[in-house]
mmCIF file as gemmi writes it, N, C-alpha and C atoms, coordinates in Angstrom:
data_model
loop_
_atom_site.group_PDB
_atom_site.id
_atom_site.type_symbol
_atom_site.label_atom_id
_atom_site.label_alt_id
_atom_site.label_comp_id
_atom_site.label_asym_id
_atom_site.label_entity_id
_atom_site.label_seq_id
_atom_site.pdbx_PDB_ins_code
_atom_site.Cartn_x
_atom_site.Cartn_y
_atom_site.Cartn_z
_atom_site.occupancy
_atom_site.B_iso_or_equiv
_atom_site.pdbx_formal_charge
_atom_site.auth_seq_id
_atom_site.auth_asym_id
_atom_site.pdbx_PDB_model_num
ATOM 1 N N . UNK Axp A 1 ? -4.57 9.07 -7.473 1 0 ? 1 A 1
ATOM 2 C CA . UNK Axp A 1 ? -3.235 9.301 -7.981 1 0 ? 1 A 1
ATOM 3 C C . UNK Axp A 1 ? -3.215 9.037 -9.48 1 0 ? 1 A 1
ATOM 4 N N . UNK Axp A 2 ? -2.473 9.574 -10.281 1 0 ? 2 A 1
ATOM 5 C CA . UNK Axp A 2 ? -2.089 9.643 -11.603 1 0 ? 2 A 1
ATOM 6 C C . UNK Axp A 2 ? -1.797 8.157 -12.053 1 0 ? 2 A 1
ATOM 7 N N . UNK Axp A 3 ? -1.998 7.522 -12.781 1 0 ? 3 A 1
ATOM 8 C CA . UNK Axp A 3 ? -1.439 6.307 -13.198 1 0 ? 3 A 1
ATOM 9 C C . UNK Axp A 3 ? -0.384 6.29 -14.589 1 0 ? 3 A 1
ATOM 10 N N . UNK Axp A 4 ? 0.33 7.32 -14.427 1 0 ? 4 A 1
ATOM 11 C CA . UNK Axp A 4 ? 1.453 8.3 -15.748 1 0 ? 4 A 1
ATOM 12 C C . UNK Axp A 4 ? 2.792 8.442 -14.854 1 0 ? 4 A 1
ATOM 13 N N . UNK Axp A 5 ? 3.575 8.03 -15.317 1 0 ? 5 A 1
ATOM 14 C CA . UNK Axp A 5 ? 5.295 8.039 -14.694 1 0 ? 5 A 1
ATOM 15 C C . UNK Axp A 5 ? 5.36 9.81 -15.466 1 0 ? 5 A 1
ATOM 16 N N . UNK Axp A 6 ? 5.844 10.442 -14.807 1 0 ? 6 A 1
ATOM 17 C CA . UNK Axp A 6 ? 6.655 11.94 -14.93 1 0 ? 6 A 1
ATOM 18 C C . UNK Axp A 6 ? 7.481 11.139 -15.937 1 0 ? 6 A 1
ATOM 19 N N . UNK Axp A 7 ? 8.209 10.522 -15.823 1 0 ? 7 A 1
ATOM 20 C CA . UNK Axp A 7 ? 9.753 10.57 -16.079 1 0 ? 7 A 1
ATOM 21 C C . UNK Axp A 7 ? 9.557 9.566 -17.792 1 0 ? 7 A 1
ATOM 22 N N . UNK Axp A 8 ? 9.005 8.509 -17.793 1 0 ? 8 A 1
ATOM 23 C CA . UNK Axp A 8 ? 9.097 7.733 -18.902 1 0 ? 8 A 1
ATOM 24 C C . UNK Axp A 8 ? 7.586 7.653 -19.875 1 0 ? 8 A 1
ATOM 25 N N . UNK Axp A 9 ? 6.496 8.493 -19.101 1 0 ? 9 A 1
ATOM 26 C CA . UNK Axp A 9 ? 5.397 8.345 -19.325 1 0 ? 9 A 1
ATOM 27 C C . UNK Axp A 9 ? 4.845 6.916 -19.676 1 0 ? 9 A 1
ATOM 28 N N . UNK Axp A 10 ? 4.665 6.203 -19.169 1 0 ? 10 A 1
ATOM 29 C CA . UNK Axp A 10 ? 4.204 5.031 -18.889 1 0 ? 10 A 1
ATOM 30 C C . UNK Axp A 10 ? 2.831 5.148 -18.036 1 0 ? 10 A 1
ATOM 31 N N . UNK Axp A 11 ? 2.18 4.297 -18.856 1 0 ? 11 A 1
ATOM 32 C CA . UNK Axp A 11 ? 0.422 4.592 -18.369 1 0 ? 11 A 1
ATOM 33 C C . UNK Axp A 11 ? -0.284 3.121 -18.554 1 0 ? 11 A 1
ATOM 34 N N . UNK Axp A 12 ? -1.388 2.914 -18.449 1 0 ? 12 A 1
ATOM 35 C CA . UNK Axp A 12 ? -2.137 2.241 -18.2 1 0 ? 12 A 1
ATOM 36 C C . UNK Axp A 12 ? -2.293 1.8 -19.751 1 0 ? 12 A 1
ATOM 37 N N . UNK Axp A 13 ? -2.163 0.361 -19.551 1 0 ? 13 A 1
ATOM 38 C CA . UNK Axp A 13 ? -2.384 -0.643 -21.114 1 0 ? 13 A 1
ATOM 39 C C . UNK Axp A 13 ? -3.625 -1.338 -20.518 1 0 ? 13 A 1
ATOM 40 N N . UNK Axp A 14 ? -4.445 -1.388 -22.275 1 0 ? 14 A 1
ATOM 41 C CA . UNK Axp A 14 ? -5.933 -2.366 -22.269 1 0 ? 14 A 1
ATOM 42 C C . UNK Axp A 14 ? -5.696 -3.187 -22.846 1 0 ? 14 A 1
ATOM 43 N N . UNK Axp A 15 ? -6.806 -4.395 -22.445 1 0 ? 15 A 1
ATOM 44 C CA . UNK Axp A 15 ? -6.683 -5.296 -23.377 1 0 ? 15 A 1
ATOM 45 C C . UNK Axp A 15 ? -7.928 -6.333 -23.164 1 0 ? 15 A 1
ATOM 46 N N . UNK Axp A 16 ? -7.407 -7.441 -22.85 1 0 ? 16 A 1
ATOM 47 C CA . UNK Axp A 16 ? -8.613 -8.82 -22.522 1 0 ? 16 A 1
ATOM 48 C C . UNK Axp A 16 ? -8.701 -9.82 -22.11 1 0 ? 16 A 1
ATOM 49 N N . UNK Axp A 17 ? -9.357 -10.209 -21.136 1 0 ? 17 A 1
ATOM 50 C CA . UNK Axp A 17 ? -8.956 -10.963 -20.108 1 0 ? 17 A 1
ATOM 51 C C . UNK Axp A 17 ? -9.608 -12.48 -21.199 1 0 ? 17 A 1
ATOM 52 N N . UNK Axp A 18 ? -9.186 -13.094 -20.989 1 0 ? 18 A 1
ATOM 53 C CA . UNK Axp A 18 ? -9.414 -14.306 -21.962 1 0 ? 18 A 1
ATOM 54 C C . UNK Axp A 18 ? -9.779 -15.598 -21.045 1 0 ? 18 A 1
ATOM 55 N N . UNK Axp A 19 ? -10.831 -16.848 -21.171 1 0 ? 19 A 1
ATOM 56 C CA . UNK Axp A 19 ? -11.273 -17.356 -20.414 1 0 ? 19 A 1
ATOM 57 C C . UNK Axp A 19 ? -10.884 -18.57 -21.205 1 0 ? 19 A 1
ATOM 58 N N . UNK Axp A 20 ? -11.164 -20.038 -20.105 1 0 ? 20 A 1
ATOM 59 C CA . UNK Axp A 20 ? -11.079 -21.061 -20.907 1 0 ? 20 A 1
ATOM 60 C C . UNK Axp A 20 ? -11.845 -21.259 -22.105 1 0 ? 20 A 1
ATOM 61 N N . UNK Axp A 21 ? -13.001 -20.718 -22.197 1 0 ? 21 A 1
ATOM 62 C CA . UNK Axp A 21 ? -14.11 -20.798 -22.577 1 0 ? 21 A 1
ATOM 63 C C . UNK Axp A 21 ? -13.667 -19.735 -23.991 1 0 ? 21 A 1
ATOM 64 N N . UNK Axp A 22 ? -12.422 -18.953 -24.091 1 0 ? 22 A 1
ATOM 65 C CA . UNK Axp A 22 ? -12.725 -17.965 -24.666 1 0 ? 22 A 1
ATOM 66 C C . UNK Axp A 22 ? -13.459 -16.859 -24.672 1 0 ? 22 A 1
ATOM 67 N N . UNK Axp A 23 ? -14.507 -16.585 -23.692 1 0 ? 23 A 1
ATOM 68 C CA . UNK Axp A 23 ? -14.8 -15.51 -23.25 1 0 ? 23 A 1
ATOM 69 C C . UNK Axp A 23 ? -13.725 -14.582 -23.605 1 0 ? 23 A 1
ATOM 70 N N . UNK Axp A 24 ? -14.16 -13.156 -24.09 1 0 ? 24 A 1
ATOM 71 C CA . UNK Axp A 24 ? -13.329 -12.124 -23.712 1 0 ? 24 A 1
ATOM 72 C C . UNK Axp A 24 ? -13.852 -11.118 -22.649 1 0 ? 24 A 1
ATOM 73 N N . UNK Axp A 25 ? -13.701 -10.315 -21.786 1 0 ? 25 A 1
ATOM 74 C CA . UNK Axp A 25 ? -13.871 -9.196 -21.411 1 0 ? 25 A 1
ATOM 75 C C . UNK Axp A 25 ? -12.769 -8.09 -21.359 1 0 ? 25 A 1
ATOM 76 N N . UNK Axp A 26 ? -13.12 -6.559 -21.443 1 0 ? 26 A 1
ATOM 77 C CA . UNK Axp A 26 ? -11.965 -5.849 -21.13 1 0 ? 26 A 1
ATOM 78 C C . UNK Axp A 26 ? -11.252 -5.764 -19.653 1 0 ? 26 A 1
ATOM 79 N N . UNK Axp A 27 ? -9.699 -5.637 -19.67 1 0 ? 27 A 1
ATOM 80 C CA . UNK Axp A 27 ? -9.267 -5.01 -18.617 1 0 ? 27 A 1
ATOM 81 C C . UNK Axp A 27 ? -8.013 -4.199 -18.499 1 0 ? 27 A 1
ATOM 82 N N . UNK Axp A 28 ? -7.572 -3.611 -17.77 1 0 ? 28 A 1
ATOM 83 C CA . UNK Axp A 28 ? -6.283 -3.085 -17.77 1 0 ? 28 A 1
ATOM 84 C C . UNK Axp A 28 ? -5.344 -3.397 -16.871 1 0 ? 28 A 1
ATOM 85 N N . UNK Axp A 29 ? -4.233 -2.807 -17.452 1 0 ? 29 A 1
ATOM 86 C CA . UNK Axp A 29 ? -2.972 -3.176 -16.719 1 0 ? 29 A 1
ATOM 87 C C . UNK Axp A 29 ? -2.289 -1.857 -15.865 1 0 ? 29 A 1
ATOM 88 N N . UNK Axp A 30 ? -2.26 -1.506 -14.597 1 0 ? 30 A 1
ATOM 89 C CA . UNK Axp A 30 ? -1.853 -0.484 -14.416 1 0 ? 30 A 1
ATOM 90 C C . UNK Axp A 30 ? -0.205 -0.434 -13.821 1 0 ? 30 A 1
ATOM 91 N N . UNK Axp A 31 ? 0.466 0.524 -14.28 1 0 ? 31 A 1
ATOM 92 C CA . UNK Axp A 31 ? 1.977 0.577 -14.094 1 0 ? 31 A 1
ATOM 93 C C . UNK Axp A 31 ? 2.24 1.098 -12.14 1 0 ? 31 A 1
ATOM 94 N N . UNK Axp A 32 ? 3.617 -0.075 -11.586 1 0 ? 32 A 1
ATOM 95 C CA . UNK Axp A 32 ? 3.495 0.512 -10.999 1 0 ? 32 A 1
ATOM 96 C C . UNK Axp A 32 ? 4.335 2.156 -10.148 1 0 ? 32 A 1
ATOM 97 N N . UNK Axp A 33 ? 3.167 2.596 -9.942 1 0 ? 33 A 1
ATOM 98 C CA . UNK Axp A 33 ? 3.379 4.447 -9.838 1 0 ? 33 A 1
ATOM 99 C C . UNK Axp A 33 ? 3.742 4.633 -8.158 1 0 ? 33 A 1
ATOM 100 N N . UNK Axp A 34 ? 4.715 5.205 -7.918 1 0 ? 34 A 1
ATOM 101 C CA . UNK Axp A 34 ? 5.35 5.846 -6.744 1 0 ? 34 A 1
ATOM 102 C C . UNK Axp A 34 ? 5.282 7.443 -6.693 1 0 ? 34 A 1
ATOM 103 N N . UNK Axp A 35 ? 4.779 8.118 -5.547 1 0 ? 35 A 1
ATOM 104 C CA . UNK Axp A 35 ? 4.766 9.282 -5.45 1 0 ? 35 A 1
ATOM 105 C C . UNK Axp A 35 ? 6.084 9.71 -4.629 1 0 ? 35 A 1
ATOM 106 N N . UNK Axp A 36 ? 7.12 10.401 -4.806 1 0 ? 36 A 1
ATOM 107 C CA . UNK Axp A 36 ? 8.121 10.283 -4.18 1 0 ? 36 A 1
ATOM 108 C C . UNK Axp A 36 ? 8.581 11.362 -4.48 1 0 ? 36 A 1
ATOM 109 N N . UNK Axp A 37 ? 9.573 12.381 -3.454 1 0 ? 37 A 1
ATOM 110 C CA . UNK Axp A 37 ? 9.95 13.415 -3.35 1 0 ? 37 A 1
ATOM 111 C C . UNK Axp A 37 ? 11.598 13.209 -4.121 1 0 ? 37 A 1
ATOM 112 N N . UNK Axp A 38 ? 11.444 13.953 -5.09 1 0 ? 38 A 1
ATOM 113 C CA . UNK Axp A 38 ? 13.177 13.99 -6.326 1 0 ? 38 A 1
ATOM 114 C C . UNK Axp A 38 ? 13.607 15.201 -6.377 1 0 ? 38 A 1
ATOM 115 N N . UNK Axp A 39 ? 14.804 15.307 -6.504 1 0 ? 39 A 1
ATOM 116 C CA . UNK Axp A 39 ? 15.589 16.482 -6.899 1 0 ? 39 A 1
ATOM 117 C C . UNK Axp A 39 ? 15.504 16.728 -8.341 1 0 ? 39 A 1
ATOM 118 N N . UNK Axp A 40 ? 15.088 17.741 -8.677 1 0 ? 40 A 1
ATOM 119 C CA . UNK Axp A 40 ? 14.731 18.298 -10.103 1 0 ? 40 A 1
ATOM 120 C C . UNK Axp A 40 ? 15.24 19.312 -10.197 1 0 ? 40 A 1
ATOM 121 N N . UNK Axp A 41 ? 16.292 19.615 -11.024 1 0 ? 41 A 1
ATOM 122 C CA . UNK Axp A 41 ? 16.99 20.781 -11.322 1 0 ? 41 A 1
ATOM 123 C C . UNK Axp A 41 ? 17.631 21.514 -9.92 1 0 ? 41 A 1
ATOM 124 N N . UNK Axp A 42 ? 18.2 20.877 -9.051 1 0 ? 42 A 1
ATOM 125 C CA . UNK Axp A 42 ? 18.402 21.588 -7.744 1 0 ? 42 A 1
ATOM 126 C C . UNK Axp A 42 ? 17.585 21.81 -6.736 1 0 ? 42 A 1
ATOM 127 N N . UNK Axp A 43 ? 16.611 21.421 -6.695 1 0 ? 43 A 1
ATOM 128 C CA . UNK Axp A 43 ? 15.092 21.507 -5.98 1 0 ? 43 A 1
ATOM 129 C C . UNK Axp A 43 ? 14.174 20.263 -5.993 1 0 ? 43 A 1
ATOM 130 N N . UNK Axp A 44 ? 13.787 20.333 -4.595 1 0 ? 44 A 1
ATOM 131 C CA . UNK Axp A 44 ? 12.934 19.348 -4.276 1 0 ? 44 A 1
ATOM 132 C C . UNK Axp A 44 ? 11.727 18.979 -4.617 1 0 ? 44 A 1
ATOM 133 N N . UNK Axp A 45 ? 10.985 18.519 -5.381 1 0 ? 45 A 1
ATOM 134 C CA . UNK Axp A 45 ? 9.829 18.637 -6.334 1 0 ? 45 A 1
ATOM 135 C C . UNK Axp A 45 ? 8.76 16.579 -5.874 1 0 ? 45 A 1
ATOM 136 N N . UNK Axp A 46 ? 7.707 16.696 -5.772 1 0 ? 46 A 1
ATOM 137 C CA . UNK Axp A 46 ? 6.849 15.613 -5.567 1 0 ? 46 A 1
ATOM 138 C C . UNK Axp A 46 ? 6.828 15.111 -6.948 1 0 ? 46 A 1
ATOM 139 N N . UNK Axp A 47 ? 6.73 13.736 -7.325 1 0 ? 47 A 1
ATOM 140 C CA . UNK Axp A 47 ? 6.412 12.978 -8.64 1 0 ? 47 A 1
ATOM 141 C C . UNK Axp A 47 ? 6.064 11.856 -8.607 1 0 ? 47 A 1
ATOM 142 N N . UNK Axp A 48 ? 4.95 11.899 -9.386 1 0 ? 48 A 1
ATOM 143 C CA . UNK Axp A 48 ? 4.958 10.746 -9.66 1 0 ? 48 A 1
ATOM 144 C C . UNK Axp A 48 ? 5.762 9.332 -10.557 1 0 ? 48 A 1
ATOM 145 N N . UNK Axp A 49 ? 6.443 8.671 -10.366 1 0 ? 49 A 1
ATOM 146 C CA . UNK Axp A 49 ? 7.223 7.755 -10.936 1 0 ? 49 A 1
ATOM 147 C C . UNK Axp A 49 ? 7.197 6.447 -10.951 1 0 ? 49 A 1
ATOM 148 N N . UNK Axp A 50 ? 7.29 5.552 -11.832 1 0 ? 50 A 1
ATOM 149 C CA . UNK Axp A 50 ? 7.258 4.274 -11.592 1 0 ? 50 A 1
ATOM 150 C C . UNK Axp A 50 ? 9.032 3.415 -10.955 1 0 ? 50 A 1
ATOM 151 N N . UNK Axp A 51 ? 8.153 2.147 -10.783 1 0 ? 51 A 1
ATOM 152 C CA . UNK Axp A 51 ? 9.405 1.559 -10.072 1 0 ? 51 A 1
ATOM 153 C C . UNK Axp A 51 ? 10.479 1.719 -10.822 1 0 ? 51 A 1
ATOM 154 N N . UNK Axp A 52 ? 10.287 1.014 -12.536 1 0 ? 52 A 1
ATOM 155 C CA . UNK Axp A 52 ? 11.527 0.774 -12.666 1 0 ? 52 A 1
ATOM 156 C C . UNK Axp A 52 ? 12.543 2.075 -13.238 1 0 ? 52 A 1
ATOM 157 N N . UNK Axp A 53 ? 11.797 3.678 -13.306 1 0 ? 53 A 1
ATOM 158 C CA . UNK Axp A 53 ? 12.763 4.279 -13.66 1 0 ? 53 A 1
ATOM 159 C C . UNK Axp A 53 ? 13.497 4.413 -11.813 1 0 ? 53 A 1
ATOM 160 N N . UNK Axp A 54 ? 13.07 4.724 -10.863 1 0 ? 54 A 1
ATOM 161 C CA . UNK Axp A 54 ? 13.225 3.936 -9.829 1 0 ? 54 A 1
ATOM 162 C C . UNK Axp A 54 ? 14.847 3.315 -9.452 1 0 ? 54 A 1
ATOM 163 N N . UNK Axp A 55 ? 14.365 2.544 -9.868 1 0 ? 55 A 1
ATOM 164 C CA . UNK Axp A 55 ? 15.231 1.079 -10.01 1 0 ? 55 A 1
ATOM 165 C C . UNK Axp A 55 ? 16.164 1.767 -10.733 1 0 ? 55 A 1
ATOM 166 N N . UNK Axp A 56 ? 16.455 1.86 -11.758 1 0 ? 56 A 1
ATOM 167 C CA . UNK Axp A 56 ? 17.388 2.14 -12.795 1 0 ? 56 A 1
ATOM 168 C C . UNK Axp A 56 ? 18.437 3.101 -13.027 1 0 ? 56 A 1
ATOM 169 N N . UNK Axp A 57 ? 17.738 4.184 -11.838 1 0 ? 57 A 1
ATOM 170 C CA . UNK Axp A 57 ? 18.143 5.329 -11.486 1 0 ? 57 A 1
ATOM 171 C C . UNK Axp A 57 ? 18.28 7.088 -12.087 1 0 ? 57 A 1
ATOM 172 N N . UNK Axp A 58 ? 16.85 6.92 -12.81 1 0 ? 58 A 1
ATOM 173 C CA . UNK Axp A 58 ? 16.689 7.919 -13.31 1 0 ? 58 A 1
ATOM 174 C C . UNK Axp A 58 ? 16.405 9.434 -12.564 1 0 ? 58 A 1
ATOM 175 N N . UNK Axp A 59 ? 15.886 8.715 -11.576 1 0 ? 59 A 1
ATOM 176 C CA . UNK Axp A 59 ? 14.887 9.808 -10.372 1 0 ? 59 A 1
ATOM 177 C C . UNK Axp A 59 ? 16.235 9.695 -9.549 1 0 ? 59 A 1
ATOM 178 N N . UNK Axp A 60 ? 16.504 11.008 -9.118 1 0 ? 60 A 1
ATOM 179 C CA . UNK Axp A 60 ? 17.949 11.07 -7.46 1 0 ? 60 A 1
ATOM 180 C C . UNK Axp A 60 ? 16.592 11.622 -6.67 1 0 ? 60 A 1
ATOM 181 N N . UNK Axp A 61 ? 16.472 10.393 -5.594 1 0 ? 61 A 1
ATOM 182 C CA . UNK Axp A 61 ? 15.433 10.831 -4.571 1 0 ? 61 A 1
ATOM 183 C C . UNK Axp A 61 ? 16.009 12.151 -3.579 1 0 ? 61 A 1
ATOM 184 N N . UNK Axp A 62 ? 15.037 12.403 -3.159 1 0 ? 62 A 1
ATOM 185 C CA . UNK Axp A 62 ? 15.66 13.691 -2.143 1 0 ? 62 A 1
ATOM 186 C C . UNK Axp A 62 ? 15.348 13.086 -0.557 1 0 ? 62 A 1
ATOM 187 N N . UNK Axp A 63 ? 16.395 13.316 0.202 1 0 ? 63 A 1
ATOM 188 C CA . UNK Axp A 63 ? 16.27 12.748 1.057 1 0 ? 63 A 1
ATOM 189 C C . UNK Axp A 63 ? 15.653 13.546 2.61 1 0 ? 63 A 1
């Protein structure tokens, strides 16, 4: 699955996992992505979306 919101484009952040020691290594952060059936322009369309547009109510799910 896509790790990209349709709606707010929200994607996957890097960075570094940091140790007591200071160690660094890389890692990422991935958003979380819902595949869920929305009404788009009058029509029922699959997307991918994250929670909080979700939440917020950007996406009108189709029921």
């Amino acid at each position: 699955m896509a790790n990209v919101c349709e709606i707010c484009a929200k994607g996957e952040l890097a960075g570094m996992n940091v140790s007591h020691s200071h160690l660094k290594t890389k890692r990422t952060w991935k958003p979380n992505i819902q595949r869920v059936r929305a009404v788009v322009n009058g029509e029922v369309k699959r997307m991918n979306v994250c929670t909080r547009c979700l939440r917020s109510g950007k996406v009108k799910r189709a029921l």
